[in-house]
FIPAPA-659353 format. One record per atom (N, C-alpha, C): residue number from 1; residue in one letter; chain; atom name; x, y, z negated. Coordinates in steps of 0.1 Angstrom, whole numbers. Layout:
// FIPAPA-659353
   resi   resn   chain   name       u       v       w
    NUM      A       A     CA       X       Y       Z
...
***
This chain:
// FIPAPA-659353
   resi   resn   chain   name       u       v       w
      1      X       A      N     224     142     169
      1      X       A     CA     211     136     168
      1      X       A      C     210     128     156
      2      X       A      N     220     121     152
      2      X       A     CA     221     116     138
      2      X       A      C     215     121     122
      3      X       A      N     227     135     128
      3      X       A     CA     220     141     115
      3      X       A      C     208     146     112
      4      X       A      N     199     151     121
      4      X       A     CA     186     151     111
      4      X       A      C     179     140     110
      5      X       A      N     181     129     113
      5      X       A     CA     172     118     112
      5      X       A      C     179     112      92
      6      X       A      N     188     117      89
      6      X       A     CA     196     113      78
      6      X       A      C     191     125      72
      7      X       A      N     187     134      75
      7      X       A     CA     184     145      64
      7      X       A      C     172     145      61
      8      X       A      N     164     139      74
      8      X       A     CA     147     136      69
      8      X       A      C     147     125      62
      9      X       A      N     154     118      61
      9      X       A     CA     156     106      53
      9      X       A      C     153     106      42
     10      X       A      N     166     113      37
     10      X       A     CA     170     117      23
     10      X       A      C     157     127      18
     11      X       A      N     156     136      28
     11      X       A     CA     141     139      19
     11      X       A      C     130     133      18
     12      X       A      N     124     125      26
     12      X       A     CA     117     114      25
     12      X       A      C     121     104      10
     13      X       A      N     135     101       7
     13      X       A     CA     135      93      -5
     13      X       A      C     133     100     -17
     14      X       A      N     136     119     -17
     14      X       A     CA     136     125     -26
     14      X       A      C     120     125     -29
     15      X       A      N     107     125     -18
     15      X       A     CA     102     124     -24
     15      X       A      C      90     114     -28
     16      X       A      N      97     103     -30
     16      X       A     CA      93      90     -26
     16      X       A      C      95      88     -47
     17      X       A      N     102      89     -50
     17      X       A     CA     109      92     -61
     17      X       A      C     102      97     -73
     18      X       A      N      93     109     -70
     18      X       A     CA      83     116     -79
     18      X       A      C      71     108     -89
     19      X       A      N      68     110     -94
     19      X       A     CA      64     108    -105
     19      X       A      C      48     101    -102
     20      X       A      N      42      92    -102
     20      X       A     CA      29      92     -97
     20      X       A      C      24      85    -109
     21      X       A      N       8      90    -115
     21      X       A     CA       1      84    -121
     21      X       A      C     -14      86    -119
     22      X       A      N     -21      81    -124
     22      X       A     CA     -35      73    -120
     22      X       A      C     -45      90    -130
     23      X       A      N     -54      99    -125
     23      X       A     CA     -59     109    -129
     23      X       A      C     -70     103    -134
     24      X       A      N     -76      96    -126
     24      X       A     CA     -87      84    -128
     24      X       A      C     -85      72    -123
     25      X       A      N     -85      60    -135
     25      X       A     CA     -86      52    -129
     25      X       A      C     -89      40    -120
     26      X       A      N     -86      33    -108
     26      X       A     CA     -91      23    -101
     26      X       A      C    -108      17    -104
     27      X       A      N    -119      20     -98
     27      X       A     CA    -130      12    -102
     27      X       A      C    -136       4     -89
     28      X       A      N    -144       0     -96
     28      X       A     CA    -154      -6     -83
     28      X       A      C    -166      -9     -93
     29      X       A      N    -174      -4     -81
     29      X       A     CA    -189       0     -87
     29      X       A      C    -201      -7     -75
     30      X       A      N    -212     -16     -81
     30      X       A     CA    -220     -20     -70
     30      X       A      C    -231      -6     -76
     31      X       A      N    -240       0     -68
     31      X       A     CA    -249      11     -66
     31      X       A      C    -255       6     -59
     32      X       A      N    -268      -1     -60
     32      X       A     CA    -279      -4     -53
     32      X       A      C    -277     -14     -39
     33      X       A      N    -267     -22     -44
     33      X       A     CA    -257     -32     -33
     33      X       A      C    -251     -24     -28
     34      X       A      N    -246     -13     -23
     34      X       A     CA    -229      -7     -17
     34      X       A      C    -226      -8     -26
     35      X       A      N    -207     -14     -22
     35      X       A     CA    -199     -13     -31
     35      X       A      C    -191      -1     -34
     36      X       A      N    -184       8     -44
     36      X       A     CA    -179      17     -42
     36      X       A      C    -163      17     -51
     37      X       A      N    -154      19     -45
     37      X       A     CA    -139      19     -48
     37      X       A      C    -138      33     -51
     38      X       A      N    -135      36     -63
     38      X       A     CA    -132      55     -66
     38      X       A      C    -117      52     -78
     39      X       A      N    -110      63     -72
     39      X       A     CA    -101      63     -79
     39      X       A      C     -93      78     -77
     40      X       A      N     -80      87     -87
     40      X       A     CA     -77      98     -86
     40      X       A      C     -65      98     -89
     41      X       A      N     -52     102     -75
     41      X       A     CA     -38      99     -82
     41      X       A      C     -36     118     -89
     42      X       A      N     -19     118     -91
     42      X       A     CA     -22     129     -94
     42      X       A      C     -12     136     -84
     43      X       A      N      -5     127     -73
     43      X       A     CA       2     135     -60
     43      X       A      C       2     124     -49
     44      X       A      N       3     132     -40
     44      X       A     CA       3     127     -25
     44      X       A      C      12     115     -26
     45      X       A      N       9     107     -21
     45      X       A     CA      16      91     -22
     45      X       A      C      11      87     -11
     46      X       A      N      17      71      -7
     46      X       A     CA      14      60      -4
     46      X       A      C       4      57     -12
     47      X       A      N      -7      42      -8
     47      X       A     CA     -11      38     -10
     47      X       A      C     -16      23      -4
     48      X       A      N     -19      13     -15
     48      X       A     CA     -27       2      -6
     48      X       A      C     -43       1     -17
     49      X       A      N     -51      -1      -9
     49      X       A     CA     -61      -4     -15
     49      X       A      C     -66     -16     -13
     50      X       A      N     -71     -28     -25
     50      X       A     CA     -71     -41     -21
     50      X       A      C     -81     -45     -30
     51      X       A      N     -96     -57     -27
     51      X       A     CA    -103     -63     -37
     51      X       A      C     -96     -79     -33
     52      X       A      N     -96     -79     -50
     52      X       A     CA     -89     -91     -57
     52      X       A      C     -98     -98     -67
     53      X       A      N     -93    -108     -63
     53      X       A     CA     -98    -122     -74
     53      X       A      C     -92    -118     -89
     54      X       A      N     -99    -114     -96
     54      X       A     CA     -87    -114    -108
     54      X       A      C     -82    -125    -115
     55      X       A      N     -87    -137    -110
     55      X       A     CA     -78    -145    -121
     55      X       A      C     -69    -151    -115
     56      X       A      N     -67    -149    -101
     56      X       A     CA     -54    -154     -94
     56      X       A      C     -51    -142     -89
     57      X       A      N     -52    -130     -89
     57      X       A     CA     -48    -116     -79
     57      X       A      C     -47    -126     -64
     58      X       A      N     -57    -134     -59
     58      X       A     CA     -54    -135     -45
     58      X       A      C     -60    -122     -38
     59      X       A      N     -58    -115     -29
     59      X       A     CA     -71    -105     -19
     59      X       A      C     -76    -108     -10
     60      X       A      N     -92    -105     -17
     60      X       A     CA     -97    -108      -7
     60      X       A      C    -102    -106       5
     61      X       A      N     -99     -89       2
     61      X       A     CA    -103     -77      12
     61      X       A      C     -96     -73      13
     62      X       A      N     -87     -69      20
     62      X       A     CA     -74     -55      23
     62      X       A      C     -93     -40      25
     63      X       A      N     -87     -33      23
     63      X       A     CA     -95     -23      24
     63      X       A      C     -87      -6      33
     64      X       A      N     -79      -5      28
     64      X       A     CA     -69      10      29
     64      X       A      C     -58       7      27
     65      X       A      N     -45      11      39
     65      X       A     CA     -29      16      32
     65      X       A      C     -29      25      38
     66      X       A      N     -21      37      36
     66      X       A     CA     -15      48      41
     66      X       A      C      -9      57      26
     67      X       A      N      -6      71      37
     67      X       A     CA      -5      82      28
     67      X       A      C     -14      89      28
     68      X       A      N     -15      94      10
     68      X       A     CA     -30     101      11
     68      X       A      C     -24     116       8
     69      X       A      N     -32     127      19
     69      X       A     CA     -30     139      15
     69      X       A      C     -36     142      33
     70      X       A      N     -32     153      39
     70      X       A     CA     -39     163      49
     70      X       A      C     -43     153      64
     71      X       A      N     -34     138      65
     71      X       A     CA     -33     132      76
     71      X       A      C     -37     116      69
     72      X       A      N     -45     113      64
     72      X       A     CA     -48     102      52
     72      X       A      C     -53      96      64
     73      X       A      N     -51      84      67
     73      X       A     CA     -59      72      80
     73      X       A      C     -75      68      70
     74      X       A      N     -82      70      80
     74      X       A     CA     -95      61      76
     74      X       A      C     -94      49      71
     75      X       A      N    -102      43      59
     75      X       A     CA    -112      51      52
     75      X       A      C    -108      63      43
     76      X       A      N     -96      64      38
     76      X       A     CA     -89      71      28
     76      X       A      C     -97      87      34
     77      X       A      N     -99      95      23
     77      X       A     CA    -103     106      26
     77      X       A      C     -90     120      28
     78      X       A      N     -93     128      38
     78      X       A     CA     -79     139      45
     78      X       A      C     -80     149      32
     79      X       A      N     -73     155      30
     79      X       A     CA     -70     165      21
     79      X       A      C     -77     163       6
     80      X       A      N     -76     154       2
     80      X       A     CA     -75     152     -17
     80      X       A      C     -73     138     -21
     81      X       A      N     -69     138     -34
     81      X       A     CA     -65     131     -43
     81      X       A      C     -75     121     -50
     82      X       A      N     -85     126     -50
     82      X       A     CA    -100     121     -57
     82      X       A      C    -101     111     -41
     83      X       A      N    -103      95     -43
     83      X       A     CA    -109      89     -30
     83      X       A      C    -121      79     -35
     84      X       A      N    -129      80     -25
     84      X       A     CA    -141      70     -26
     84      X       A      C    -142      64     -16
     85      X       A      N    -140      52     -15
     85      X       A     CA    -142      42      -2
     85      X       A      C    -150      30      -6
     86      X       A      N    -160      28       4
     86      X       A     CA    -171      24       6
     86      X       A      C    -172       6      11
     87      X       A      N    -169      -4       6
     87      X       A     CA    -164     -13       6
     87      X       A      C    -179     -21       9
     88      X       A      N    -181     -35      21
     88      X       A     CA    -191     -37      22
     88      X       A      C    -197     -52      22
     89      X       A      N    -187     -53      12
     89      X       A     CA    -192     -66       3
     89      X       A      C    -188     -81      12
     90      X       A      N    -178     -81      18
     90      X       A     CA    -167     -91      32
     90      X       A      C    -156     -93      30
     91      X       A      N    -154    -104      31
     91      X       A     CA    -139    -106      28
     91      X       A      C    -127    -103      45
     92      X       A      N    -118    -101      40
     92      X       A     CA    -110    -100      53
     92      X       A      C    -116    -108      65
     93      X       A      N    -124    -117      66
     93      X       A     CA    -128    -126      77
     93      X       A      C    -139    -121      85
     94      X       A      N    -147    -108      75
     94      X       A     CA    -162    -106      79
     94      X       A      C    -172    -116      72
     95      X       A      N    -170    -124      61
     95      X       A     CA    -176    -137      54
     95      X       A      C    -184    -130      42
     96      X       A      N    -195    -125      43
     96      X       A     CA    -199    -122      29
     96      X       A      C    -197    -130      15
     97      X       A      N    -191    -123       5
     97      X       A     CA    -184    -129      -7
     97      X       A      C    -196    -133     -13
     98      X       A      N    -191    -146     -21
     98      X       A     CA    -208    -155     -28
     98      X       A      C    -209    -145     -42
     99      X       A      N    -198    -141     -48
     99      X       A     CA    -199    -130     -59
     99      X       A      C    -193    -120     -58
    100      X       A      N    -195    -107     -56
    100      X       A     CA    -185     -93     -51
    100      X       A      C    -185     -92     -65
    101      X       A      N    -195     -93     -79
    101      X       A     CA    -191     -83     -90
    101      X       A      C    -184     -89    -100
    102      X       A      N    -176    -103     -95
    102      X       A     CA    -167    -106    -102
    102      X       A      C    -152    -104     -99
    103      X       A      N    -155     -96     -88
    103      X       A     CA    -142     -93     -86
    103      X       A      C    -131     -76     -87
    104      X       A      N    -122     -75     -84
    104      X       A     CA    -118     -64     -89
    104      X       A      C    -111     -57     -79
    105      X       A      N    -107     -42     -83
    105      X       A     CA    -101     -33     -75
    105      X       A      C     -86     -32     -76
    106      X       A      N     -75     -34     -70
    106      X       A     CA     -63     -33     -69
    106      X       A      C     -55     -18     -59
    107      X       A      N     -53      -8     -64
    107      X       A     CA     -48       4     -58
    107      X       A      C     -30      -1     -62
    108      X       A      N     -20       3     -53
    108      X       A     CA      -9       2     -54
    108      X       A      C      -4      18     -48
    109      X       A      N       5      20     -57
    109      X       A     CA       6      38     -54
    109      X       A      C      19      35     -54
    110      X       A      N      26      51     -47
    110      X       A     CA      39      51     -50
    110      X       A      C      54      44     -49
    111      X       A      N      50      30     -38
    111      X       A     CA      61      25     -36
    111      X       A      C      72      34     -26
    112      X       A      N      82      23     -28
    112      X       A     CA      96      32     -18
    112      X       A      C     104      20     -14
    113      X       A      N     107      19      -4
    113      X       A     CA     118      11       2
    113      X       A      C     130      18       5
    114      X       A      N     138      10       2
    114      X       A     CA     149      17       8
    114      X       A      C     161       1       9
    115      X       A      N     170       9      20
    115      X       A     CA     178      -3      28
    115      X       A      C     189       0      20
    116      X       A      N     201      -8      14
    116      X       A     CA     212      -9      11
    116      X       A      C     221     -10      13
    117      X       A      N     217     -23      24
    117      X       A     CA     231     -28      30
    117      X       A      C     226     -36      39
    118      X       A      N     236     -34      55
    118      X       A     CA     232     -39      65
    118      X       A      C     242     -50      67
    119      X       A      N     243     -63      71
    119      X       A     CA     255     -71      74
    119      X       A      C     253     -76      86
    120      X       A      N     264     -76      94
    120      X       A     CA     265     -82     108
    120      X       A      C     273     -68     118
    121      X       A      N     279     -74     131
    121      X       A     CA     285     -67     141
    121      X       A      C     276     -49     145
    122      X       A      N     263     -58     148
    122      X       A     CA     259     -46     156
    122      X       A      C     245     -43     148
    123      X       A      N     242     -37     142
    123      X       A     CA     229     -37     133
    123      X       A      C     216     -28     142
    124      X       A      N     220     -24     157
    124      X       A     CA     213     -24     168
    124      X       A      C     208     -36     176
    125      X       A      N     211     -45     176
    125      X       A     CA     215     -53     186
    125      X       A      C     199     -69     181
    126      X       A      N     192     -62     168
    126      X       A     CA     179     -68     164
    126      X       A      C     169     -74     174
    127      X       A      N     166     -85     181
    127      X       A     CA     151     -84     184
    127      X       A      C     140     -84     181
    128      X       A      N     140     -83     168
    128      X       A     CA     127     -84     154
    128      X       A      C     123    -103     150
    129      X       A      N     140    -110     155
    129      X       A     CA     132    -126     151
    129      X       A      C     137    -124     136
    130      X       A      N     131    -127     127
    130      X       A     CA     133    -133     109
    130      X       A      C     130    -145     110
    131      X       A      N     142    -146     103
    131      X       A     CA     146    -157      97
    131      X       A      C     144    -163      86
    132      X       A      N     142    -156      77
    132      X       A     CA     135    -161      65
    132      X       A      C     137    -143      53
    133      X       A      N     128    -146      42
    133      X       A     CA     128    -135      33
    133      X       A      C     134    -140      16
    134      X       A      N     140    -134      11
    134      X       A     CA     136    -138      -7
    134      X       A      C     142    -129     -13
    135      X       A      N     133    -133     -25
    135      X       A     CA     137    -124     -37
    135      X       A      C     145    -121     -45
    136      X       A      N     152    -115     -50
    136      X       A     CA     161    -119     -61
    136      X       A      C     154    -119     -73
    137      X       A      N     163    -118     -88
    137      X       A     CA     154    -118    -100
    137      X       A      C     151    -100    -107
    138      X       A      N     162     -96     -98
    138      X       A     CA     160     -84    -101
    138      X       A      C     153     -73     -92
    139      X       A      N     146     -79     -83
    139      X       A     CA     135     -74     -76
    139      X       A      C     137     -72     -59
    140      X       A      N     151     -72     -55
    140      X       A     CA     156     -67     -44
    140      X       A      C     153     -79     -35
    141      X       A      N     149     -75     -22
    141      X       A     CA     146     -82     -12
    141      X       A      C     158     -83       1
    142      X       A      N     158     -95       2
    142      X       A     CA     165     -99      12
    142      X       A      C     163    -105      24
    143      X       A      N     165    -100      36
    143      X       A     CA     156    -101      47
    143      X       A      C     166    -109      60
    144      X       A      N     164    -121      62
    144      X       A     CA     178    -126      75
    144      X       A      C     168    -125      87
    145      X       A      N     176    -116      97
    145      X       A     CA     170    -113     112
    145      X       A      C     181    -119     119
    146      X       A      N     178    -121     129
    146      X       A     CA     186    -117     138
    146      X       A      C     186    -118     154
***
C-alpha cells in the first residue's frame, strides 16, 4: 500500500519541478466598474490569485488558489491557461475598497513543497496542534507539531 502512494509522490514532485512562466502577464483592469484579473501561464500549475496593496504587498482580497488545467476550482476557468476572473471590488470582509485602482494584481504560480525531514518517535501519532513556524535564511520552513 506504501508503494504507490511514494510513486505518486515522486511524480507529483517531478512535476512540480517544470518550468513555469507568465505567456501574459498579471493585470487588473476596471471596465465600466467590473474589475478584471487576466493573466496566461505557459503550463498547468498551481496557483494563488491575490489583490494587493502595493506599497506594503498586504492582500486585500484572496481571489483564487488551486490547479489550473481540466479540474481548475471556481473562479479559475477548467481547461486553459489564458484566465479571467472577475473580481468585485471587496475586500476579504465583503467591505467595498475606498480605492480598487490603486491597487494591484498578485498571481503566485508554480510553487512545491516538499518535506525533508521528520523528527520524533511516531510521525503518525500528530493531532494537527502547532506549536510554532519559522524560517530560516535560506528559505526552508520549520514547522513544531505535536
Amino acid at each position: 500500500m506504501m508503494r504507490p502512494i511514494l510513486i505518486l509522490c515522486s511524480v507529483l514532485l517531478s512535476l512540480a519541478t517544470a518550468q513555469v512562466s507568465f505567456v501574459s502577464s498579471p493585470t487588473l483592469t476596471n471596465e465600466g466598474g467590473r474589475f478584471f484579473v487576466r493573466f496566461e501561464l505557459s503550463i498547468a500549475t498551481d496557483v494563488t490569485v491575490s489583490i494587493v496593496n502595493p506599497r506594503d504587498s498586504v492582500v486585500v482580497c484572496h481571489l483564487a488558489a488551486g490547479m489550473l488545467g481540466a479540474n481548475a476550482p471556481a473562479p479559475l476557468e477548467k481547461g486553459t491557461l489564458r484566465q479571467t476572473i472577475v473580481w468585485d471590488g471587496n475586500d476579504d470582509n465583503g467591505k467595498a475598497v475606498a480605492n480598487p485602482e490603486s491597487l494591484s494584481v498578485r498571481v503566485r504560480a508554480g510553487m512545491s513543497v516538499k518535506t525533508d525531514n521528520l523528527i520524533g518517535e511516531n510521525v503518525y501519532a500528530y493531532n494537527l496542534t502547532f506549536g510554532g513556524i519559522v524560517r530560516s535564511t535560506d528559505g526552508s520552513l520549520f514547522i513544531y507539531g505535536s
